[in-house]
N, C-alpha and C positions, 0 to 999 in steps of 0.2 A: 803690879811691879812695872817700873818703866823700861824698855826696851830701848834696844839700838837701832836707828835708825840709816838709810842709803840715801844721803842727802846730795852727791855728785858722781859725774861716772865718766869714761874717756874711753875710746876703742880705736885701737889702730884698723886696717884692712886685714885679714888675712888670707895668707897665702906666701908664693914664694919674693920675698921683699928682700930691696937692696939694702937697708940697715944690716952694716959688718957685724954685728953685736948683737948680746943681751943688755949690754949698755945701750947702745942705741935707742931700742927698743924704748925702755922704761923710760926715756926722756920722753919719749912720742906721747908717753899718755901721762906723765906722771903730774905736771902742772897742769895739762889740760885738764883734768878731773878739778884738781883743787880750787885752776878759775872756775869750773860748772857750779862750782857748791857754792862758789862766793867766798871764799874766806881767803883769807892770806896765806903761804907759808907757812908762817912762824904759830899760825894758830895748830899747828898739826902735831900732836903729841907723842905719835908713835907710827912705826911704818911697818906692814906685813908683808911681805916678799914670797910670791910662790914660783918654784922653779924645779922643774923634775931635773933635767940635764941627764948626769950617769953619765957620763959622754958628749955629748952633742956641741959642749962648749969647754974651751982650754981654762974660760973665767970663772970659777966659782964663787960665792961666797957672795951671792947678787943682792943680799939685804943692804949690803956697804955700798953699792952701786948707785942706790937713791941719791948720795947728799951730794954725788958729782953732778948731777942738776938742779936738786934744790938745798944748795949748803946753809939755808935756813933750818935746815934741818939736825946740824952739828948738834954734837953731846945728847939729842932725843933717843929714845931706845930702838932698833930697826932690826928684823930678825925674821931670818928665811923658813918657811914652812913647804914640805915634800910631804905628800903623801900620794906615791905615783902619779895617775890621772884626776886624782881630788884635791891634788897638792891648791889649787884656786880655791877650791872650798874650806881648808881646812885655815887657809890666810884669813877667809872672811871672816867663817867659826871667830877666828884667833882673835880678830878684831873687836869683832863682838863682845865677847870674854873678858878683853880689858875691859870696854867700856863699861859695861852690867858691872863691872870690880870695882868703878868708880876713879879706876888707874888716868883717868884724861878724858879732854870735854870730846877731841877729833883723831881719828884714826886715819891712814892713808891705808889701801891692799893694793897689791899691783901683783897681776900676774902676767908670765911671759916665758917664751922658748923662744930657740934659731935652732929650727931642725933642718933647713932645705940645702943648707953648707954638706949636710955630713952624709956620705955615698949611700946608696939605697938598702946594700947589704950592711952596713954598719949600723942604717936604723932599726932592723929588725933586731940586729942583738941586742943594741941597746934597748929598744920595748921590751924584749923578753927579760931584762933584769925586774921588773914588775911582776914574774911571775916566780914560781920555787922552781930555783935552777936545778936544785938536789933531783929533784924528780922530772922536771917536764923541761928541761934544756935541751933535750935532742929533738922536741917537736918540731916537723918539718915547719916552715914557711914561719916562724918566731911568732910573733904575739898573736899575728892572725891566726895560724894553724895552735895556738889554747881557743881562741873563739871557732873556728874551724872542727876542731873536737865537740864546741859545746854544741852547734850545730849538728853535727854528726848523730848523736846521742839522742837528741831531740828527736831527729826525723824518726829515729828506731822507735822510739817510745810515741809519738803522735803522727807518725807521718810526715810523709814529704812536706814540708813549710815552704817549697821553692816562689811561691807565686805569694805568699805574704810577704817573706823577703823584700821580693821584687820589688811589692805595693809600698815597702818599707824607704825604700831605694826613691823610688820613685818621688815619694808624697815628698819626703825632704828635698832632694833635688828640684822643685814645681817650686818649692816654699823656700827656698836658698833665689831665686831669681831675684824676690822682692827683699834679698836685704844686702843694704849696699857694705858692708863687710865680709860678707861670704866669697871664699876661695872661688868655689864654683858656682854661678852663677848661669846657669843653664838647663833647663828641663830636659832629661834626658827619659822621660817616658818610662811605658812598665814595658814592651817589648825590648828598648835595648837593655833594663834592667833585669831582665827575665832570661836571655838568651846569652850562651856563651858563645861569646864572639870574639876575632881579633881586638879587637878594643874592650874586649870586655871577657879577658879569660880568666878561668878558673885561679884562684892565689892559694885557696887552703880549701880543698871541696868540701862543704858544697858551698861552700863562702869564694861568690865571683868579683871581681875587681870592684862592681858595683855596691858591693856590703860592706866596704874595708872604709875609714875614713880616713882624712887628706894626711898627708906630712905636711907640717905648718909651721909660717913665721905669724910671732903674732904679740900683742901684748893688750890688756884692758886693766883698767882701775876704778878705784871704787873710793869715796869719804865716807863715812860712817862719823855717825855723833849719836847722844842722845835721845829720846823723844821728848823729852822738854825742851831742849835749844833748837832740836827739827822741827818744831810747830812755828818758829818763829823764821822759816828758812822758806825762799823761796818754791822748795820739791821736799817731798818725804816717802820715802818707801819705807814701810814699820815689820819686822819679823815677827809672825803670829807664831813661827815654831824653829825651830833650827837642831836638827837631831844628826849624831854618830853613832853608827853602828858597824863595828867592826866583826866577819867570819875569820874563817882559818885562811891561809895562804896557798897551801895544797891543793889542787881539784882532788886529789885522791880522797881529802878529809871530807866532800860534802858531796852532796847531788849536786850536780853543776847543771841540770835543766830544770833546776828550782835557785834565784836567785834569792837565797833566805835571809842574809845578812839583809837587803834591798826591803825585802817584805816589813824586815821588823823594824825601819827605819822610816818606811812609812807608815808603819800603825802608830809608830813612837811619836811622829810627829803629826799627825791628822786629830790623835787624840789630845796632846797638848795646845793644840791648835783648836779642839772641842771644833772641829770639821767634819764631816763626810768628803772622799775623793769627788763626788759629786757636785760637790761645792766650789771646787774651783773651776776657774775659766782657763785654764791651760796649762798645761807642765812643759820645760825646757828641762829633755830629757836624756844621756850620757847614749847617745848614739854612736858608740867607736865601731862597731856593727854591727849590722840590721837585728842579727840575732838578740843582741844582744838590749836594742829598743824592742822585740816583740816579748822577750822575756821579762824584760821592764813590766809592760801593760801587764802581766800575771801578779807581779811583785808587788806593785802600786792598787791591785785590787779591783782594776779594770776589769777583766774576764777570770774564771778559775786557769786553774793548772790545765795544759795543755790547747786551754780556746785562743790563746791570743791573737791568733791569726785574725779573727771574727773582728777585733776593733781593729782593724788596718784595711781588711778588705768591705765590710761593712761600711766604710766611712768614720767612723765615730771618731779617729784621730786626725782628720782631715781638719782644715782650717774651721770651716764650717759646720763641722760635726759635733757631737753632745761634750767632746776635751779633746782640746787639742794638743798634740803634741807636737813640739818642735816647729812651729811658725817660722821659727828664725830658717829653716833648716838643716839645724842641727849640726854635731858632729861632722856629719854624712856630707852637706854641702858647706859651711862655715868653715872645715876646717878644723885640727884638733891640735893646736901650738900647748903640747902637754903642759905647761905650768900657769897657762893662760885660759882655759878652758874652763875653769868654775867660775873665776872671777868675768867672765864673759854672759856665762847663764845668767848669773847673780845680773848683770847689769843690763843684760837686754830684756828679763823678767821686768827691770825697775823703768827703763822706757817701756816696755809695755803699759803698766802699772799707773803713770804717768799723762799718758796719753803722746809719748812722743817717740813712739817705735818706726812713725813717718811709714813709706810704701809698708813695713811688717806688720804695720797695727792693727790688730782684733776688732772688729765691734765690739765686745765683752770681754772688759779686760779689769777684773776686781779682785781677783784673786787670783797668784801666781803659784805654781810649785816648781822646784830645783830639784833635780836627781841629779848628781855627779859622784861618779866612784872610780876607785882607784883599783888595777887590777881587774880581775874576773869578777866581780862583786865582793871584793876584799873591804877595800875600806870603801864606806856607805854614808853618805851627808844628802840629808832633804833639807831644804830651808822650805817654810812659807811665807809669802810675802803679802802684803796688801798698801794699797794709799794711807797714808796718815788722814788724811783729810780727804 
């Protein structure tokens, strides 16, 4: 069967940017992508819009937002996709979808948030609407204190995890230097990630300032076509798998130190993909906190239930190590602009892929994996990716 292919892509900076808007934003990347792929405007069939918001913007309704900079766009279909922190991935999915339906030759995704506007306690309740207010609304410290809990649990159950954290903290921060979109772009070491310091105090214990990721401005976009009109294109990134997997919403409804919607989303997708995890050259993986990339490495089939530490402190998610995770930096350093975050993975996967991730580039870089989820392991999207060519 022929697949959809990532034949253009665009990335703003992120961080805290003077763009007033979501409008703004989406101008930044949105013809830039379309000149990367080469095509015109008018060739663009349909456009996928990802944007958490809840708050953060008075402007909603950001699929309409596209044709105020490319009104070559009039009368095509454009339509926004949320699903909390995967809301970037489920745009891609979306794209995908048509194209495989045979609905249009070219797709546009653009994802993007403006969080850095909106006061510091205002962001935590908006985060927390991603969680089940019914039951976990009074959690101290909002989204971080649900990962903060999940951390909690964990150490009960395996032990203090303070020093993988750390190592977690750490390796993204070393690996955020080298890519010149990352909010923070500064090695900050495993001692100041390790120790609770004025600069580095407790948020949600045992989750220290250093485990949380950024509040972000940010936008990235993506072209999607075919695989028979991407062979004839100058880049092609081809989906070997692209899998959803959604859990309950509730922590109360599951083990929350087993990320199981996570797990079954990469089995779904490794086996559609007729892969072993071994087989790939790196995952760009939904780092919102540490805990939550160590829980990852269990769910992805890296280590069993409770070792995860072992691939963080061992090396083996180091750049250089047997898979790496997060090159880019991740959530952790990069920045987490909630509607902008998958469609970013998606697209620094595909300059990997490529060969033109420039300073982030891998020696081995053949095969990509995506983890991006919405929520505590709510909603679950793995893509894999590989070169056309």
């Amino acid at each position: 069967m022929t697949e959809a292919c990532i034949v253009g892509w665009a990335h703003s900076p992120f961080g805290k940017l003077d763009d007033p808007d979501v409008e703004s934003l989406i101008g930044r990347v949105a013809g830039a992508a379309i000149a990367d792929a080469g095509v015109a405007p008018e060739e663009i069939d349909a456009s996928f819009v990802s944007l958490f918001n809840n708050g953060f913007s008075q402007q909603d309704f950001p699929a309409s937002l596209v044709l105020q900079h490319l009104p070559a766009l009039r009368f095509k279909p454009a339509t926004r996709f949320e699903n909390a922190c995967a809301s970037g991935s489920a745009a891609v999915h979306g794209a995908r979808d048509f194209l495989l339906a045979g609905r249009g030759r070219f797709a546009l995704v653009i994802g993007v948030e403006k969080m850095t506007a909106t006061p510091g306690p205002e962001v935590g309740d908006i985060l927390l609407k991603a969680s089940y207010r019914k039951q976990e609304a009074d959690i101290p410290a909002g989204f971080a204190g649900v990962f903060g809990r999940i951390a909690e649990r964990y150490f009960q159950q395996y032990g203090d995890q303070s020093d993988a954290l750390a190592a977690i903290a750490a390796k993204n921060h070393k690996n955020g230097v080298d890519n010149p979109y990352a909010q923070m772009r500064k090695d900050l070491g495993f001692a100041f990630c390790r120790n609770v310091s004025e600069k580095n105090p407790y948020v949600a214990p045992p989750l220290k300032r250093t485990d949380c990721s950024l509040v972000s401005d940010g936008a990235a976009a993506l072209v999607l076509t075919d695989e028979d009109t991407a062979r004839a294109m100058g880049k092609a990134v081809r989906f070997r798998a692209a899998v959803q997997v959604n859990d309950f919403l509730p922590i109360a409804s599951r083990d929350i130190t087993r990320f199981e919607g996570a797990a079954e989303a990469w089995k779904r997708a490794l086996d559609a993909a007729d892969l072993r995890l071994g087989d790939l050259s790196f995952v760009e993986s939904h780092d919102c906190f540490t805990i939550a990339e160590l829980l990852e490495y269990e769910a992805m089939g890296l280590t069993a239930p409770g070792q995860g530490a072992r691939a963080v402190l061992e090396g083996w998610t180091a750049k250089d190590g047997r898979l790496p995770v997060n090159p880019s930096g991740g959530l952790k350093a990069k920045g987490h602009p909630i509607g902008a975050t998958g469609v970013s993975m998606h697209a620094i996967t595909a300059m990997q892929l490529t060969g033109q991730a420039g300073t982030m580039q891998l020696p081995k870089a053949e095969l990509g994996g995506v983890f991006n989820m919405g929520g505590a392991a709510v909603a679950n999207y793995v893509s894999i990716l590989e070169p056309l060519r």
